[in-house]
C-alpha positions in Angstrom: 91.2 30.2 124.3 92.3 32.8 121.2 89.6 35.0 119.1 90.4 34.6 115.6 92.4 37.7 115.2 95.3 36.1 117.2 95.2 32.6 115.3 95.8 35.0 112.2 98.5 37.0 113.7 100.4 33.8 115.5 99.4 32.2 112.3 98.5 29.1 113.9 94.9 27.4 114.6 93.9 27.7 118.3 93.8 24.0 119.0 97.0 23.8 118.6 98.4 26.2 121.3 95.3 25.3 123.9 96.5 23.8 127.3 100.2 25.5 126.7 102.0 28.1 128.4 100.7 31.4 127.4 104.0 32.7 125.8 105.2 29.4 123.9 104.7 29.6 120.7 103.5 33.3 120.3 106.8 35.4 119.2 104.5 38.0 118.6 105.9 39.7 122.0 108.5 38.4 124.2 107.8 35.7 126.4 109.5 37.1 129.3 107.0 40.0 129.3 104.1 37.6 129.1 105.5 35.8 132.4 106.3 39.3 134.4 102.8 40.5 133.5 101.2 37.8 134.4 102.8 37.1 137.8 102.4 40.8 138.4 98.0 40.9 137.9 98.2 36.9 139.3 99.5 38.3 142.7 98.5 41.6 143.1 94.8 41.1 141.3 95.2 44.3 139.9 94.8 45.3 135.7 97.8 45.9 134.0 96.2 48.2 131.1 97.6 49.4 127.5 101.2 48.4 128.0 103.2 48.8 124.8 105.5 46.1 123.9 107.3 45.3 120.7 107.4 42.1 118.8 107.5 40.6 115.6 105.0 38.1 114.4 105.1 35.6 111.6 103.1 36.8 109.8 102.2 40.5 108.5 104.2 43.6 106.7 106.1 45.6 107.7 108.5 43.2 110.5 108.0 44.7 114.0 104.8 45.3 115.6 103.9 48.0 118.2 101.2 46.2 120.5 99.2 47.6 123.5 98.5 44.6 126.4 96.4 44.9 128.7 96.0 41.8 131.2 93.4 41.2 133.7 91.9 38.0 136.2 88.6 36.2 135.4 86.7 36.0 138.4 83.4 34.6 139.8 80.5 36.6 141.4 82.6 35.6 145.0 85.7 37.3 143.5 87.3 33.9 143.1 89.9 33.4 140.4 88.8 31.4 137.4 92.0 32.5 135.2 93.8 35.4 133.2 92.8 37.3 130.3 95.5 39.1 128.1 94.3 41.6 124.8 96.7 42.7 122.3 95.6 45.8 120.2 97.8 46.9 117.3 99.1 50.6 117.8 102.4 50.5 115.6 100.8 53.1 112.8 99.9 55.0 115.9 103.5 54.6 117.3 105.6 55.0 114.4 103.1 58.7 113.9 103.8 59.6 117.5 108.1 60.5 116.6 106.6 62.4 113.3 104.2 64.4 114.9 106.7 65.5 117.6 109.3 66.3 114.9 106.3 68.4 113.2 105.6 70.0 116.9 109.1 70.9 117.5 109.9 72.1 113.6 106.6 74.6 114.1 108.4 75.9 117.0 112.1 75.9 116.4 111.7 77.3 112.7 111.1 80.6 111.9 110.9 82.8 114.8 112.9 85.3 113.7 113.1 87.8 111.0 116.3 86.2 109.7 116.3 84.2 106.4 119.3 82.6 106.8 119.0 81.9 110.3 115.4 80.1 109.2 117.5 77.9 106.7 119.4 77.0 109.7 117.2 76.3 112.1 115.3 73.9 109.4 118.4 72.0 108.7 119.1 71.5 112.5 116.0 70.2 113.0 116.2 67.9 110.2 119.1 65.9 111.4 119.5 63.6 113.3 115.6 63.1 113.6 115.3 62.6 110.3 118.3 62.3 108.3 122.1 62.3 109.1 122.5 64.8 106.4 120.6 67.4 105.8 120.7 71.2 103.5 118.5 74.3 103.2 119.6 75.9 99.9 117.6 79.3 98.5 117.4 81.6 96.0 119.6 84.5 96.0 117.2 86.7 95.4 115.3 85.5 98.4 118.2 86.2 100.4 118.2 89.8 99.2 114.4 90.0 99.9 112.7 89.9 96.3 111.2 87.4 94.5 113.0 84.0 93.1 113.0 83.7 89.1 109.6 81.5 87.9 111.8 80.9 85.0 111.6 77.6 84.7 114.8 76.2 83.6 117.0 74.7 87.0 120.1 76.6 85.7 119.0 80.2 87.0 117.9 79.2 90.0 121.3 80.7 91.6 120.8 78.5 94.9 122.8 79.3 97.6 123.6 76.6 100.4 122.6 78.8 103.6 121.4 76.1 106.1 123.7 73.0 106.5 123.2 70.2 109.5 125.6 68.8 111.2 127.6 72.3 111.4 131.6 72.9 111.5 133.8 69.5 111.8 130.3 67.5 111.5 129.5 68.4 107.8 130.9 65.5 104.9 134.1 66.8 103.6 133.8 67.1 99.8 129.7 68.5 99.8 129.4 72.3 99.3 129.6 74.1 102.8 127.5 76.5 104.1 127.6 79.7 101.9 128.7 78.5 98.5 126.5 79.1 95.5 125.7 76.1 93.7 126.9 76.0 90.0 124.5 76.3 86.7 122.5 73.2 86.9 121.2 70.4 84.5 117.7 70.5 83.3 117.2 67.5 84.9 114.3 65.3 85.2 114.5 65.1 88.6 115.4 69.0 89.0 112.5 69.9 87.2 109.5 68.0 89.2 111.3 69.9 92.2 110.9 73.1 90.2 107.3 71.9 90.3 106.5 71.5 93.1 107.4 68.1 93.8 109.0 66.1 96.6 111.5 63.3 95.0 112.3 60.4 97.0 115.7 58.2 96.3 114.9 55.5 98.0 118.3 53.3 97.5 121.6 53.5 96.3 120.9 52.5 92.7 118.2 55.3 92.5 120.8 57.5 93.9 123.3 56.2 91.4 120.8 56.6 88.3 120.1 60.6 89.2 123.5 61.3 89.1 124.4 59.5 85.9 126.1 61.7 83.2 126.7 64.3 85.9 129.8 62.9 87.2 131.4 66.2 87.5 128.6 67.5 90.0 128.1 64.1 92.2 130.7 65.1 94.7 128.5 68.8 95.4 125.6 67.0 96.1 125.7 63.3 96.9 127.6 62.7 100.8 130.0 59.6 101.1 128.1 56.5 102.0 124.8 58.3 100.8 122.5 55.4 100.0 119.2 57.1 100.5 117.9 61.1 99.9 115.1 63.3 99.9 115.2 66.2 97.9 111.7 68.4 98.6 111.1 72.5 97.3 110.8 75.0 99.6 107.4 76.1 98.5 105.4 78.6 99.7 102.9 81.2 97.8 103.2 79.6 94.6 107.0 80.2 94.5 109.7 77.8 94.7 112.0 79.7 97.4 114.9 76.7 97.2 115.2 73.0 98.4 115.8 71.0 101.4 117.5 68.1 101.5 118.6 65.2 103.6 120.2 61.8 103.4 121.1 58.9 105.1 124.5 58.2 105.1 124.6 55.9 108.6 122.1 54.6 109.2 120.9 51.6 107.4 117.7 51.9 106.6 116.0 53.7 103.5 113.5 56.8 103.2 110.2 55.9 102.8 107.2 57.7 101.1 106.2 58.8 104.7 109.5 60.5 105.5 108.9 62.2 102.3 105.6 63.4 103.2 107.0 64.5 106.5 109.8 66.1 105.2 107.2 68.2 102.7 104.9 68.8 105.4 108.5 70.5 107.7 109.3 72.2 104.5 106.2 73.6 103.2 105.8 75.2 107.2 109.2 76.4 107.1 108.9 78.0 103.5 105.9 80.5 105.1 108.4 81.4 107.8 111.0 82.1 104.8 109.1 84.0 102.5 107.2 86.1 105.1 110.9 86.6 106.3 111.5 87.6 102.9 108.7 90.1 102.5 110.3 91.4 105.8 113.6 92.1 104.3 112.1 93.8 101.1 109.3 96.1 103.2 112.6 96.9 105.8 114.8 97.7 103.0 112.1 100.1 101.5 111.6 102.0 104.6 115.5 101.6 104.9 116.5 103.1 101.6 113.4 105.9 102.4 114.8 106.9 105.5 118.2 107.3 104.1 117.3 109.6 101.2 115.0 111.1 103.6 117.6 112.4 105.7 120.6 114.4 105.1 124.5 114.0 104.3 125.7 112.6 108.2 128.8 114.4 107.6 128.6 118.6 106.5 131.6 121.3 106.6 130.6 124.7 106.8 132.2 127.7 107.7 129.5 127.8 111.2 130.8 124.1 112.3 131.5 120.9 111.3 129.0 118.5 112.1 128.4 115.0 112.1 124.9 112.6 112.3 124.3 109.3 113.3 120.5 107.6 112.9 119.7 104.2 114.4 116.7 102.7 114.4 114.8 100.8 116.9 114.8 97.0 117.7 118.2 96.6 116.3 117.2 97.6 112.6 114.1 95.8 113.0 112.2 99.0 113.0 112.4 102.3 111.0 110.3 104.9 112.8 110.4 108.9 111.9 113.3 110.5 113.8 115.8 113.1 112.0 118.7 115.2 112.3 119.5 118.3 110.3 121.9 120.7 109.0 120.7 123.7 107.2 122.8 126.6 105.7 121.7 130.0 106.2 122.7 133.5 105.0 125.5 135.2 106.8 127.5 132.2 107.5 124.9 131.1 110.3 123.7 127.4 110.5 120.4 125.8 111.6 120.6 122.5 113.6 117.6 120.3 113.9 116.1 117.1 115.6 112.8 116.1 115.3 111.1 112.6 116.2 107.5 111.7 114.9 105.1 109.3 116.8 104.7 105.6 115.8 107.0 103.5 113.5 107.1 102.0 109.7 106.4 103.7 106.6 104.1 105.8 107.9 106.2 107.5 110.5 108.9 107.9 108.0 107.2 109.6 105.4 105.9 112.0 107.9 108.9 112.4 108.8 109.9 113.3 105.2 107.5 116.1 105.3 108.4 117.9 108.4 111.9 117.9 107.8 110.5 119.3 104.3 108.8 121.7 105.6 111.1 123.2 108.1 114.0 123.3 105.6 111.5 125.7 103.7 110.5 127.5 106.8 114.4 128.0 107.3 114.5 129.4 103.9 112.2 131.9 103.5 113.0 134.9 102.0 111.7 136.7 105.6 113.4 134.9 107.7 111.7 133.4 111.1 113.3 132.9 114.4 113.0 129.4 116.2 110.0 129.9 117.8 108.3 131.2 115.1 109.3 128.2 112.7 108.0 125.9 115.6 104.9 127.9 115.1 104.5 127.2 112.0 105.4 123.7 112.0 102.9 123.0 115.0 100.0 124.3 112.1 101.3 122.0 109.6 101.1 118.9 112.2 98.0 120.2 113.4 97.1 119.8 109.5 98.5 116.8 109.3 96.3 115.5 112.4 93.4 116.2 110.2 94.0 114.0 107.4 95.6 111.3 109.9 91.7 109.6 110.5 91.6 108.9 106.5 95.1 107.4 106.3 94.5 105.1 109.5 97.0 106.8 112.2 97.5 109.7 114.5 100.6 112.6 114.1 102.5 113.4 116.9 105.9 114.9 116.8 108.8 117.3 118.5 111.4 119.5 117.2 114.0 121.1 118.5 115.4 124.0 116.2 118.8 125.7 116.9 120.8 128.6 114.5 124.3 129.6 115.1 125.6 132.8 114.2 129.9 132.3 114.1 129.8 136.3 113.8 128.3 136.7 117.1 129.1 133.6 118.1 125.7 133.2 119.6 123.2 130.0 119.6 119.2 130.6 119.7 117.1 128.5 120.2 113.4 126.4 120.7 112.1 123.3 121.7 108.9 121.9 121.1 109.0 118.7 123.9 112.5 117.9 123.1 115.4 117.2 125.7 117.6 119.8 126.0 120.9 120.1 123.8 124.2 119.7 125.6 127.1 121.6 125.2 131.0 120.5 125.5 133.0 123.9 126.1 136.6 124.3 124.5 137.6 124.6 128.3 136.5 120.7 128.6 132.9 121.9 130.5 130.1 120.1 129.8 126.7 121.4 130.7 123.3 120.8 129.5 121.7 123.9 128.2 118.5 125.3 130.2 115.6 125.8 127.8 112.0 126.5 128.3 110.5 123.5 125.8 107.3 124.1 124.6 104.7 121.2 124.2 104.8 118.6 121.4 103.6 119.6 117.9 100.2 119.5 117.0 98.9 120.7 120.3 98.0 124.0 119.3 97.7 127.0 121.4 100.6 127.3 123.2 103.5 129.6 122.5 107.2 128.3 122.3 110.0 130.0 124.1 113.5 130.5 122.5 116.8 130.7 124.4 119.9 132.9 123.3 123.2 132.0 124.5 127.2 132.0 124.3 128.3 129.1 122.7 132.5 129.5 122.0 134.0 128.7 118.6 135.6 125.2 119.3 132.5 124.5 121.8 130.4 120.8 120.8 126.9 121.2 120.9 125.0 118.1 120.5 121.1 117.7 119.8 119.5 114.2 119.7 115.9 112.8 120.2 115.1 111.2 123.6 115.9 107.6 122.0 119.6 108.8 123.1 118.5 109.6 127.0 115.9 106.8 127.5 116.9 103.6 128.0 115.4 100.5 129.5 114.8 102.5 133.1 112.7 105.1 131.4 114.4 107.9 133.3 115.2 111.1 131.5 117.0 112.6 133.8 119.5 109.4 134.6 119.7 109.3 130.7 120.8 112.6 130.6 123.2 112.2 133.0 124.7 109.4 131.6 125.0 111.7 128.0 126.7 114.3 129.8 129.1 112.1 131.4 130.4 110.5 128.4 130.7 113.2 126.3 132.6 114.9 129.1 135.0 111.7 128.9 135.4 111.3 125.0 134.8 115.0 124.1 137.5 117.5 123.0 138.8 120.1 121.0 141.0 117.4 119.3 138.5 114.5 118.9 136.6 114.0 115.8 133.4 114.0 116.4 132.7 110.9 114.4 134.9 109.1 117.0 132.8 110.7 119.5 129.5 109.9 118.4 130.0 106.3 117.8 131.8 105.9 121.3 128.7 107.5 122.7 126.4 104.9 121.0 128.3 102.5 122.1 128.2 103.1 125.6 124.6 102.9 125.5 125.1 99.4 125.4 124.7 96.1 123.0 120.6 95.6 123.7 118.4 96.8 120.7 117.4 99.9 121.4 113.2 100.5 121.9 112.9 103.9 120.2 114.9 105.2 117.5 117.9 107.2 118.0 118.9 110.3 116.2 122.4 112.2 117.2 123.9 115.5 116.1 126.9 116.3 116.7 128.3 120.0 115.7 131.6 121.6 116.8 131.1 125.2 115.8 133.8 127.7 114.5 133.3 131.7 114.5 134.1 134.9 112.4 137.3 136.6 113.4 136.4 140.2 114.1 139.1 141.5 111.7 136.9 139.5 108.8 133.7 142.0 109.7 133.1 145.6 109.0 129.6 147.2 110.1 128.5 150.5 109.1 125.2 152.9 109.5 123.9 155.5 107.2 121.3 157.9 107.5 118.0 157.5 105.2 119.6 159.9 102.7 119.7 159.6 98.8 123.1 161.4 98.9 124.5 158.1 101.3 124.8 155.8 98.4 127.8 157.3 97.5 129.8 157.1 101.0 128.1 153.3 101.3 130.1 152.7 97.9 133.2 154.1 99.0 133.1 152.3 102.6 132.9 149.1 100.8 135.6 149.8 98.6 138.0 150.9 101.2 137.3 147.9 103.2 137.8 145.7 100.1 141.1 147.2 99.6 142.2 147.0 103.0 141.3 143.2 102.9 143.2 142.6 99.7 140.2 142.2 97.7 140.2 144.4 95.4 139.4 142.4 92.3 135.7 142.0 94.3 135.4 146.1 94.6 133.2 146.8 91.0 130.7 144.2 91.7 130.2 144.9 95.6 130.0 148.5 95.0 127.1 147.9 92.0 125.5 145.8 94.8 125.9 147.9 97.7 124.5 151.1 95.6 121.5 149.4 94.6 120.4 147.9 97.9 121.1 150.6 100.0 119.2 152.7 96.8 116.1 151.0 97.8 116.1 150.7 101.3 116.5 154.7 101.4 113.2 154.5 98.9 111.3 152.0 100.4 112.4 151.7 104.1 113.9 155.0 105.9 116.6 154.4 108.2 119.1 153.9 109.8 120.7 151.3 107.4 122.8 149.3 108.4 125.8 147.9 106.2 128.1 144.5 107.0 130.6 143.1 105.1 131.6 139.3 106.2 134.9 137.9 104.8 135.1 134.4 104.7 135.4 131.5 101.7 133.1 133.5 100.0 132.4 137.6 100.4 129.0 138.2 102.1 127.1 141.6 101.6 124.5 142.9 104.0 122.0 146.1 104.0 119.3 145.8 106.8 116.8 148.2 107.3 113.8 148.9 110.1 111.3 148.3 107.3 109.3 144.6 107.7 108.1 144.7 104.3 110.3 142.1 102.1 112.0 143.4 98.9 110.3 141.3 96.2 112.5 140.9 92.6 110.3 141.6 89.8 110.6 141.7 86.0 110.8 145.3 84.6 109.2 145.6 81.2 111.5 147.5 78.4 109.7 151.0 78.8 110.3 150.6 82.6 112.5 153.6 83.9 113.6 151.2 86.5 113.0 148.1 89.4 116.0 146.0 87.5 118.5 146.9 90.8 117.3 143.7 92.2 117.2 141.7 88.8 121.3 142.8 88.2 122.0 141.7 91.7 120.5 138.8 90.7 122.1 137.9 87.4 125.3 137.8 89.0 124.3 135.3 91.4 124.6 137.3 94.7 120.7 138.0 95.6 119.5 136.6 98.6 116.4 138.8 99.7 116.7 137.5 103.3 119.5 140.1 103.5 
């Protein structure tokens, strides 16, 4: 017996095929799997339920048929056999989705898991071929490449596509097609270039709809159109309302054409893979703006002064895939000294950085004011500013948290002080080749409050290294200070010198930290200090008496001449009168005098007064107060002195 759905699909009336053998005349399936499955349920009495076999009926679209047979006894109430019973249920739509929604699966988790746009394009392309396609593309915007926006003009010829994403790779890829890399020439305004513009997936189903899109553009063909190409899809890579680029593939061996549902397919892949490139994209421009901030943020990584020579080195975390608020510093101060600074704030991203921008801000002001603070003072001050900082934190949706270390070197005395405010301790490469870690007392992490920091005086040789960094350097993936310190010691000890360059040094230091991204940023200053000969100083003390001007003068003139520098001798005697004037006037003594010969001439009168001389503007009736404003008309006031 057959139901009326099989006399349709054999295409033959029932009578006709009652009384024969249940795979004659039905080339629906194959005969031979009839006979097995019936033997099979006929001798063992059990089911044989949703088997999928193939055939190809004669009658119906689309050729072969995906069927699922199930076959079964008849029995009476006493279990004896009566006969067989075989249903046939049409599952090819079913099976001919199944490959499709596997190739969807495995493009939603093969595309896009990294921050890379042109590893993206890749990754698309490879999973385009050979599941899809034997040839298959992934060209994009150059501005997408570089992070910003594609052109919305409309016309294909500024598109500037670049072919990033090619599949199959090296020896694989069509000789004569544009490899991987090349920038596709001004285009046509093409028809079929400007529904993709749109929006819109074009299908080339043959080789005559292949051979009509390329007519008139003979000269282009060979960039775009494989040998033996017969069939193509060419669909945007849409995301956001922005065409990002196309993907395309073809067939080029296989024989059969695209269909509307590989186009849809291939839409569906591209439309997920274009999220994954433009959120790669905003990436890239976001990274690029805390990048470039970073970089103005923090100063020149190479200085020369007449303290030391120094060198800095920043990386940030993940392997650039974070920018967080570490810094280094170099900071002139008067008397030939130098400040060296490394700081770290909490937390990453813009944030981080622009707080980052303020502390180093702030202690490059701290370092400059007129009355000059030592280190743990400035640390003082800076923990009140964080503490500030901490209070506006709740409104701008974070927390502040940071640590500084701040070091000044004197080359006269050839002496380093210095405070720490939770940061690891600087290390020191001697001239002699010693390497040591200097013992400080660090005080607790900015923005604590209440707590005094303690700073730490000591010899540090002209030709010595001294080398500050943020615990990025020391802490690695075991999270031990102390082996990370160790490990810092020991290489500097093997690539420090008194004839290495430091930049040599630092970047063979970072590298034997390893190839793995770092977690936490990594700031390293390197700074090989030089001193003052004794010969280039002269210190004398005078008595708070009016009358001492006079043999100030003349000491400064005698040393000038001794030093050859004799063409300096008018203007350092019209400054040495009028600050030693007022600190007789305004301070008592002793007062002290230094001169410092180096690329420039340095003049110093101290005093035991803590008031600060302040430069005012003497009105015309004044009898006096313009010493200060002379002094600094010729450019040589600097009231820290």
């Amino acid at each position: 017996m057959l139901n009326g759905a099989a006399e349709r699909v054999l295409d033959r009336p029932g009578n006709r095929l009652i009384g024969r053998h249940a795979g004659a005349d039905a080339p629906h399936v194959d005969s031979g799997v009839i006979d097995r499955v019936l033997r099979q349920v006929r001798e063992t009495g059990e089911s044989v339920l949703g088997l999928p076999v193939r055939g190809r009926p004669p009658s119906g679209p689309d050729g072969d048929r995906m069927w699922s047979l199930s076959t079964f006894r008849l029995t009476d109430p006493a279990d004896r056999r009566l006969g067989m019973c075989q249903a046939y249920v049409d599952i090819t739509d079913g099976y001919r989705a199944e490959p499709r929604l596997e190739l969807l699966t495995r493009a939603g988790a093969g595309i896009g898991a990294t921050l890379d746009v042109a590893r993206t394009a890749q990754e698309l392309a490879d999973v385009l071929v050979p599941a899809l396609g034997d040839v298959a593309w992934v060209a994009l915007s150059e501005a997408v490449l570089d992070g910003d926006e594609p052109p919305k003009t409309s016309g294909p010829g500024r598109w500037n596509l670049r072919r990033t994403g090619v599949a199959p790779p090296d020896e694989g890829w069509p000789a004569g097609l544009s490899a991987a890399g090349a920038l596709s020439p001004a285009l046509p305004n093409h028809a079929l270039l400007r529904r993709i513009g749109q929006g819109e997936t074009v299908l080339l189903p043959d080789r005559d709809s292949v051979i009509a899109a390329a007519e008139g553009y003979s000269e282009l063909a060979p960039l775009f159109v494989p040998e033996h190409g017969h069939s193509a899809i060419a669909a945007p890579s849409f995301a956001r309302g922005l065409v990002l680029g196309t993907v395309v593939a073809w067939h080029t061996r296989r024989p059969g054409p695209f269909d509307q549902e590989d186009a849809d397919l291939l839409t569906e892949i591209a439309s997920r893979a274009a999220l994954g490139v433009d959120n790669t994209r905003r990436y890239t421009r976001e990274h690029r703006a805390a990048v470039a901030l970073q970089q103005r943020l923090l100063p020149a990584a190479t200085t020369d002064t007449p303290a030391a020579e120094t060198v800095g080195f920043y990386v940030p975390a993940g392997g650039g895939a974070e920018i967080g608020g570490d810094w280094y510093d170099v900071i002139p101060l008067p008397s030939f000294r130098v400040a060296l600074v490394a700081g770290d704030v909490m937390g990453h991203g813009l944030p981080a950085t622009a707080t980052m921008g303020r502390l180093r801000t702030a202690v490059d002001t701290l370092a400059e004011l007129e009355l000059e603070l030592d280190p743990d003072e400035l640390l003082t001050h800076l923990d009140d500013l964080v503490q500030q900082l901490q209070g506006e934190a709740p409104h701008q949706g974070g927390t502040v948290g940071a640590s500084c270390l701040y070091a000044v070197y004197d080359p006269v005395t050839c002496q380093c002080t210095l405070a720490s405010a939770g940061r690891p301790p600087p290390v020191v490469i001697r001239p002699d080749g010693n390497v040591e870690s200097v013992e400080v007392s660090p005080g607790p992490l900015l923005g604590v409050g209440g707590m005094p920091f303690e700073a730490t005086t000591f010899d540090l040789e002209s030709g010595s290294i001294i080398a500050v960094y943020t615990k990025g350097v020391i802490y690695r993936d075991d999270q031990d200070p102390d082996a990370g310190l160790r490990r810092l010691t020991d290489c500097l000890a093997r690539s420090g010198g008194p004839v290495r360059d430091l930049d040599g040094v630092g970047h063979e230091l970072l590298r034997s930290l390893g190839d793995a991204p770092a977690r936490d940023d990594m700031a390293l200053l390197l700074a090989r200090t030089r001193a003052v000969a004794p010969e280039d100083t002269e210190t004398r003390e005078f008595p708070a008496d009016v009358s001492v001007a006079a043999a100030a003068r003349k000491a400064a003139a005698g040393q000038l001449a001794a030093w050859g520098l004799d063409e300096l001798s008018f203007t350092t005697e019209l400054v040495v009168s009028e600050l030693v004037t007022n600190a007789v006037r305004h301070a008592g003594g002793p007062i002290g005098l230094r001169l410092i010969r180096g690329d420039v001439l340095v003049c110093e009168v101290n005093d035991p007064s803590n008031t600060q001389p302040r430069l005012r503007r003497a009105r015309w009736s004044d009898e006096g107060g313009r010493g200060l404003f002379l002094i600094a008309q010729l450019g040589l006031l600097d009231l820290s002195l």
